[in-house]
C-alpha positions, 0 to 999 in steps of 0.5 A, spaced: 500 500 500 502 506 498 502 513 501 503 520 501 503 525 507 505 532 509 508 533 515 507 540 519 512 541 525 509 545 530 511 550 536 507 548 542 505 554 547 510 551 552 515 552 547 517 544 546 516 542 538 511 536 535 509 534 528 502 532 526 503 527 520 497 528 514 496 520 510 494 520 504 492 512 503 492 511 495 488 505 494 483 505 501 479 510 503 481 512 511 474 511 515 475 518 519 478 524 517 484 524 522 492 525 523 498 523 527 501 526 532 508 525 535 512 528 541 518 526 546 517 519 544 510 519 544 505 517 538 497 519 537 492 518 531 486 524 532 480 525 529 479 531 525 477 537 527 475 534 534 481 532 535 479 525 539 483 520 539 482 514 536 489 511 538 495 512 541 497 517 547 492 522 550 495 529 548 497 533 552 494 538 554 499 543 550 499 539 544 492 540 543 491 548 545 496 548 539 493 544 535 486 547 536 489 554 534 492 551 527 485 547 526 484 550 521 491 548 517 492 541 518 484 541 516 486 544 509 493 540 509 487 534 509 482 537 504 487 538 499 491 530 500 484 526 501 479 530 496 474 525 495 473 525 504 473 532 505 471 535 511 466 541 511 
């Protein structure tokens, strides 16, 4: 199975950095608008734009203040890779 991603490396408000990774999976559809966090040897997979965890880690609360204040770009990363699963 093939895949393509984008990742976006954050700055979160306690100055620590994090990535969240967008998939596209080509071949299968994704069941949920979702992405991959990753920080400090930590990993997450979150639903989009509610930032529920679907596995992994719970974030903490840090990641996800910054995460809710750039919302609007990882949704727009995830529109653009997987257009046929847009979120509204």
């Amino acid at each position: 199975m093939l895949y393509t991603f984008i990742i976006l490396r954050m700055k979160a408000l306690d100055g620590g950095w994090f990535a969240v990774y967008v998939y596209r999976e080509i071949g299968n559809r994704h069941h949920l608008p979702h992405c991959h966090v990753r920080w400090s040897g930590f990993e997450s997979v979150v639903t989009l734009p509610a930032l529920n965890r679907i596995a992994g880690a719970e974030l903490p609360r840090v990641l996800r203040r910054a995460m809710i204040v750039k919302i609007d770009r990882i949704c727009a990363v995830w529109n653009e890779i997987n257009p046929e699963q847009s979120i509204l």
